[in-house]
C-alpha positions, 0 to 999 in steps of 0.5 A: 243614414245617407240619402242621395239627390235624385232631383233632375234640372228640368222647368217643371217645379222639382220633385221633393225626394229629400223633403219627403225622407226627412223625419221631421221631428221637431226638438224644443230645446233652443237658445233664447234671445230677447231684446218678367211677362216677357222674356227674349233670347239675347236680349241686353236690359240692364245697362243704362247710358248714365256712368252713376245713377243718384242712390236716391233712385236705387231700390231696396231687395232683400239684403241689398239697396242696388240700381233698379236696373240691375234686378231681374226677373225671370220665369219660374224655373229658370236658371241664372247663369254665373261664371267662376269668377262670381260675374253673372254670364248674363245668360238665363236658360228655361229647360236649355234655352236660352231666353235672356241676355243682361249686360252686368251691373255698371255699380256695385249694391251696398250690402245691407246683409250684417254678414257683408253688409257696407252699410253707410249714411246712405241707408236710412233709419229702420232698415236691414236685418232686425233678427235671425236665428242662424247657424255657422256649420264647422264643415271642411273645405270640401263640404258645403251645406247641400240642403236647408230647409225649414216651414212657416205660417203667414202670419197676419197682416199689420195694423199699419202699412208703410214698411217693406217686411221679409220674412224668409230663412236661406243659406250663405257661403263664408264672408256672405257674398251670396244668398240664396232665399225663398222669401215671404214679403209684405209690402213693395220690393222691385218683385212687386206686391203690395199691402199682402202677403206673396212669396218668390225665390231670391238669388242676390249676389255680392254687390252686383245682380240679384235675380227674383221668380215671380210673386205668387199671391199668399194668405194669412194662416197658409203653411209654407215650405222654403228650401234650398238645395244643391241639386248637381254638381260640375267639379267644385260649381254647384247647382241650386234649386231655391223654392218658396211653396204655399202648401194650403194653396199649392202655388210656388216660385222657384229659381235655379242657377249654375253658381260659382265655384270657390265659395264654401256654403256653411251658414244656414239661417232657419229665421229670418226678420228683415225690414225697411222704412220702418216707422212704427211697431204696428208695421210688423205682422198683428199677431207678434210672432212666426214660428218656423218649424222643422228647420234641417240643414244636410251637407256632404252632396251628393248624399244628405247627411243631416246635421244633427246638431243643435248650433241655432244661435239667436241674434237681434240686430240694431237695424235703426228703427224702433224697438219692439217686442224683439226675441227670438228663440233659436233651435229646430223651431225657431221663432221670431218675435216682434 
């Protein structure tokens, strides 16, 4: 059955018309892997007058180790602007607006993402991706995944503090120049946070920019829903709304943007662990596991039509820092041990 997307682009959070269609019938039958306060118009923030900043200033997102100058946040709802040649525009709009300005981002990040990762010397040990449960659609070249969407638990907060975890799920076009990602984070990241749980909606780009919504406090034991969603379409450019929402408290964080065209958005991840300056395993969540449930992927927008397939493949990755209890199980129900 095909449903379309009704969803408007206004600055208000977004009706779920596609989430409240969906069956979510929950099939356990998986692959096992073991091993910005103030905004101003025109306003340029990210240049800085030093033609190469030390990497040792850099700031570690999720996926990303990038100058701290070329991170942005922006309101809840606000929409970054990307032009078709994958540059940012350096424009962001709220409801139509414009409300800021950023010059593009003198140096490329290095890519800590296994999809289109350059990692090198310059990243430390027991840092990047540990494990996923992910998925490479077969789509044609005119289909894109236009939908993806999967919920959680916060799990509880580790014994030992230190590290930056994320904990999120997310799609990518081919060759992962891009990611777009409700994520759930404990620790520091340059959104913020601290030693708790908070969520906010990610938009990071191939090497360039990344832009975050604001964080928005969370607790152990809260439900969240993470989804991504194609929302209009201009010729071959997309429109996106990413969301991250804790749906025992109602608070949420959104981000949209205007996103480049040419890009074919085929891998959804259903799971995702990723962590830095891991030192050790009492650094990871107390309770050893998060299970994301009800993970559904939709394609050929404007209709939905659901994946019914079942291609969720597990992975751990050799992120460089110690080896805990790692596997992951991969299907409707993902989850990721630790």
């Amino acid at each position: 059955m095909k449903t379309t997307n009704e969803n408007t682009q206004s600055g208000n959070q977004p009706s779920t018309s596609r989430l409240s269609s969906i069956g979510f019938m929950a099939v356990l039958c998986g692959v096992v892997v073991s091993g910005l306060s103030t905004y101003s118009i025109a306003q340029a923030q990210t240049a800085t007058p030093e033609a190469h900043m030390d990497k040792s200033r850099w700031v570690q997102i999720p996926g990303e180790l990038i100058r701290p100058d070329c991170v942005h946040a922006v309101p809840k709802g606000a929409m970054v602007e990307v032009a078709d040649d994958g540059q940012v525009t350096g424009d962001v709009t709220l409801n139509g607006a414009l409300i800021a300005y950023y010059d593009p981002c003198p140096e490329k990040a290095v890519i800590t993402r296994p999809s289109a990762g350059t990692e090198s010397a310059a990243i430390p040990a027991g840092n990047g991706w540990v494990e996923d449960s992910q998925w490479g659609l077969p789509l044609s070249s005119s289909d894109n995944i236009d939908f993806m969407s999967s919920k959680w638990t916060v799990p509880s907060y580790p014994l030992e503090n230190g590290a930056s975890i994320y904990i999120f799920n997310g799609i990518e076009p081919q060759g992962g120049a891009w990611i777009l990602q409700p994520v759930l984070q404990y620790g520091t990241s340059r959104a913020g946070g601290g030693n708790y749980w908070a969520i906010a909606s990610w938009l990071v780009s191939g090497e360039v920019y990344a832009f975050f919504s604001p964080l928005e406090t969370v607790y152990p034991g809260d439900s969240i829903l993470g989804y991504t969603e194609m929302t209009a379409a201009s010729g071959s450019t997309p429109y996106w709304t990413v969301m991250a929402k804790d749906e025992t408290r109602g608070t949420y964080s959104w981000i949209k943007t205007h996103h480049v065209s040419g890009q074919h958005w085929t891998w959804a991840y259903a799971a995702v662990l990723e962590a830095y300056n891991v030192t050790s395993c009492s650094q990871f969540p107390a309770n050893g596991k998060v299970t994301f449930n009800k993970a559904t992927v939709d394609h050929g927008f404007p209709y939905y039509d659901v994946e019914s397939g079942n291609g969720w493949v597990g992975q751990i990755f050799a992120y460089g820092g110690p080896s805990c209890d790692f596997l992951v199980i991969a299907s409707e129900e993902s989850t990721l041990r630790f």
